[in-house]
N, C-alpha and C positions, 0 to 999 in steps of 0.2 A: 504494500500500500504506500504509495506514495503523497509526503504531502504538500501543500501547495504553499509559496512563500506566509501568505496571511495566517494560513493554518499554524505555519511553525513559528511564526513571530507571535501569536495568540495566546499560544500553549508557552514558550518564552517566558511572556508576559504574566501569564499565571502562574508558570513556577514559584518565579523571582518574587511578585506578590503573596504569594500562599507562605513558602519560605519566610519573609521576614514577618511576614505574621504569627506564627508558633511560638516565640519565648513567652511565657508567660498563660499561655492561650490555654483552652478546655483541651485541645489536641495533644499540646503538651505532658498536662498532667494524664491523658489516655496512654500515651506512649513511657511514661514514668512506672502506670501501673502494670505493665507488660515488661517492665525489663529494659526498655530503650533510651532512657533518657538520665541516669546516673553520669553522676563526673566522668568516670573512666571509661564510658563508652560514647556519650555525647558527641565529640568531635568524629567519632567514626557515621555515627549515625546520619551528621551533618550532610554528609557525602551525599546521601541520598536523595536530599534535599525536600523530604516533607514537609505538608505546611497546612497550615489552618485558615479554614472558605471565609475569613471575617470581611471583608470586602470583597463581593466574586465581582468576576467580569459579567458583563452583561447574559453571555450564555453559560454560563455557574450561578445564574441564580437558586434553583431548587437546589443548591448545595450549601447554604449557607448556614457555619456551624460544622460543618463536615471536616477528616483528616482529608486533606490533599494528598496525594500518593502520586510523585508524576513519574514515567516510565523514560530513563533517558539514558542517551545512546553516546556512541564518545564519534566526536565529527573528526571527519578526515585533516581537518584542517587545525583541531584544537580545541582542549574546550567539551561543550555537551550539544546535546541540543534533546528537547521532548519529544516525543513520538506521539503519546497519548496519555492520557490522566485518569486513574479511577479516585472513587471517593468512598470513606466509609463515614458513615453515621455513627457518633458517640455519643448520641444522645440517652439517657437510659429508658428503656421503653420504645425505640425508638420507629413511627409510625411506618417507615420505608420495610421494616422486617417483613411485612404481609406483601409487598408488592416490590421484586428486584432484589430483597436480601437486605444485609446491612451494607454490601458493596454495591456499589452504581457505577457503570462507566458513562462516559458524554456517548453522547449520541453520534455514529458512526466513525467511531474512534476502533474501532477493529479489536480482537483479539492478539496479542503481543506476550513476547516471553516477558518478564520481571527480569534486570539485574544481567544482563547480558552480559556484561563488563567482565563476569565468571568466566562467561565461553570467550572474551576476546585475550584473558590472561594466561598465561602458560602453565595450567595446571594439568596433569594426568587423570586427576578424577575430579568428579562434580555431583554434586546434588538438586535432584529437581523437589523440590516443594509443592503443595496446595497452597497458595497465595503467597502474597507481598511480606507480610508480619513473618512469617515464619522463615523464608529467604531469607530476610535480614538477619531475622535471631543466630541463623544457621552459619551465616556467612562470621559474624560477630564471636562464633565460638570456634571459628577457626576452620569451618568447613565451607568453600566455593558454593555458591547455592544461587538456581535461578530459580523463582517463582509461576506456576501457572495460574492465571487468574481465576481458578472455581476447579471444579472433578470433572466438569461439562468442555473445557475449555480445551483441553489436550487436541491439538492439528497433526496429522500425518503430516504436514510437514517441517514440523517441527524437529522433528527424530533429524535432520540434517546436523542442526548446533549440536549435538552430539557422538559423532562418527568419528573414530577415531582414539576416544580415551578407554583408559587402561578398566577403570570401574566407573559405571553410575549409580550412584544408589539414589533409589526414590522414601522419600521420609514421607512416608501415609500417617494421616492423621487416624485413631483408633477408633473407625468407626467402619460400618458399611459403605457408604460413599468412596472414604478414605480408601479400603483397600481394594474398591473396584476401577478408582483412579491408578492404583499402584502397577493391579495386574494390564489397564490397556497401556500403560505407559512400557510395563516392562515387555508385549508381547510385542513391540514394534521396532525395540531397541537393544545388539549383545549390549555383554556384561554388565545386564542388568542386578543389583541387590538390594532386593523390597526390603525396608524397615520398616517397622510398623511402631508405632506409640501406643504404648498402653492404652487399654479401652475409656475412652473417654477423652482423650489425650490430645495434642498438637503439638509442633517444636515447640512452640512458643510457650506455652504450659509446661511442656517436660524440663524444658532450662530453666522456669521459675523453681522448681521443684527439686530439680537435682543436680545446676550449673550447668557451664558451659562442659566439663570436663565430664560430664555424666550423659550429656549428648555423645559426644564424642568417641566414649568409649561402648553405646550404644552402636553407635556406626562401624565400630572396629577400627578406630584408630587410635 
C-alpha cells in the first residue's frame, strides 16, 4: 500500500502531536500500569513514539482520549516516517468494546506488521506477537519482536519478513484465539516454536508477573 504525500505528512503530523502529548497524560499513566513507563525503560519506550489523542487532527476525532500507537518504518533517507496509526481506548468501561474492540485502526489505513525495525536488524531469531503492547514488552526484555494487529490479522504474505532466520517463535497469548493464531502463523512458516502463556495470560501480563528474565527463559533463552 502505498501512500500519498498528504497521507504521510498527516500521519507525521499526528505522531509528532500525539507524542508530545503523553507526559503526564491518562495514556501515560495506562502504559505505567503495564510495565512501560518506569525510569529504566522510558527512554526505550520513547522510540516508539506513543502518544495521547488530547488534541486529534480533524480525522482523529472519534479518538479523542485514546493511546496513539503509530506504526513506523525507518526511511531510506533517515529518520522515520508512519505508515499507519491504530488506537486503543483507556477509558475504563470503555463504550468502543461492543463495537471494533478496544483497538481501532483509521479508516483505510491497511493491515501492517508492528515494529518492523526487528526484521530490518541483524538478528537470527525473532518473535511475532498478538498486538503492539506485547511486541514492545517483548522487545524490552531483550527478545526482537514484531506485532500482528488482532488473531484475524495474520496475511500470507507476511510469512516473507521472515524467510530466512534460524528460529521464530510465536508468543500466543493463553487462550483459544491465542493459540489458533499461533498454529496458522506457524503452519505457513519453518522453524517455527509456538509458546504459549499461561491460561489466561499475555506477554505483557506474564513480564508483570514474572520479569523480563522469566519471559525469557520461557522462550529458551
Amino acid at each position: 500500500m502505498k501512500l500519498s504525500r498528504t497521507q504521510r505528512e498527516s500521519l507525521a503530523e499526528a505522531t509528532r502531536r500525539y507524542s508530545a502529548s503523553l507526559p503526564g497524560s491518562p495514556a501515560a499513566g495506562y502504559l505505567a500500569g503495564r510495565g512501560l513507563m518506569s525510569p529504566h525503560v522510558s527512554d526505550i519506550v520513547a522510540g516508539f513514539q506513543l502518544g495521547y489523542v488530547e488534541d486529534p487532527l480533524p480525522e482523529h476525532q472519534a479518538y479523542r482520549g485514546f493511546l496513539a500507537i503509530p506504526y513506523l518504518r525507518k526511511s531510506p533517507t533517515g529518520g522515520w516516517f508512519t505508515v499507519t496509526m491504530r488506537f486503543r481506548c483507556i477509558r475504563e468501561g470503555c463504550e468502543h468494546r461492543t463495537h471494533g474492540g478496544k483497538y481501532l485502526s483509521q479508516p483505510g489505513g491497511g493491515v501492517w506488521l508492528y515494529n518492523t525495525v526487528a526484521v530490518q536488524d541483524n538478528h537470527d531469531e525473532i518473535a511475532i506477537c498478538e498486538g503492539e503492547i506485547d511486541a514492545i514488552t517483548a522487545t524490552l526484555a531483550g527478545i526482537p519482536a514484531v506485532g500482528v494487529p488482532g488473531t484475524q490479522a495474520w496475511k500470507p504474505h507476511f510469512r516473507r519478513a521472515f524467510v530466512g532466520y534460524e528460529k521464530v517463535f510465536v508468543l500466543a497469548d493463553g487462550d483459544d484465539p491465542g493459540m489458533e493464531f499461533a498454529a496458522k502463523v506457524a503452519d505457513q512458516l519453518p522453524n517455527v516454536k509456538v509458546v504459549p502463556m499461561p491460561k489466561g495470560e499475555d506477554v505483557n501480563s506474564y513480564v508483570l508477573q514474572h520479569g523480563k528474565r522469566g519471559l525469557r527463559e520461557r522462550v529458551g533463552k
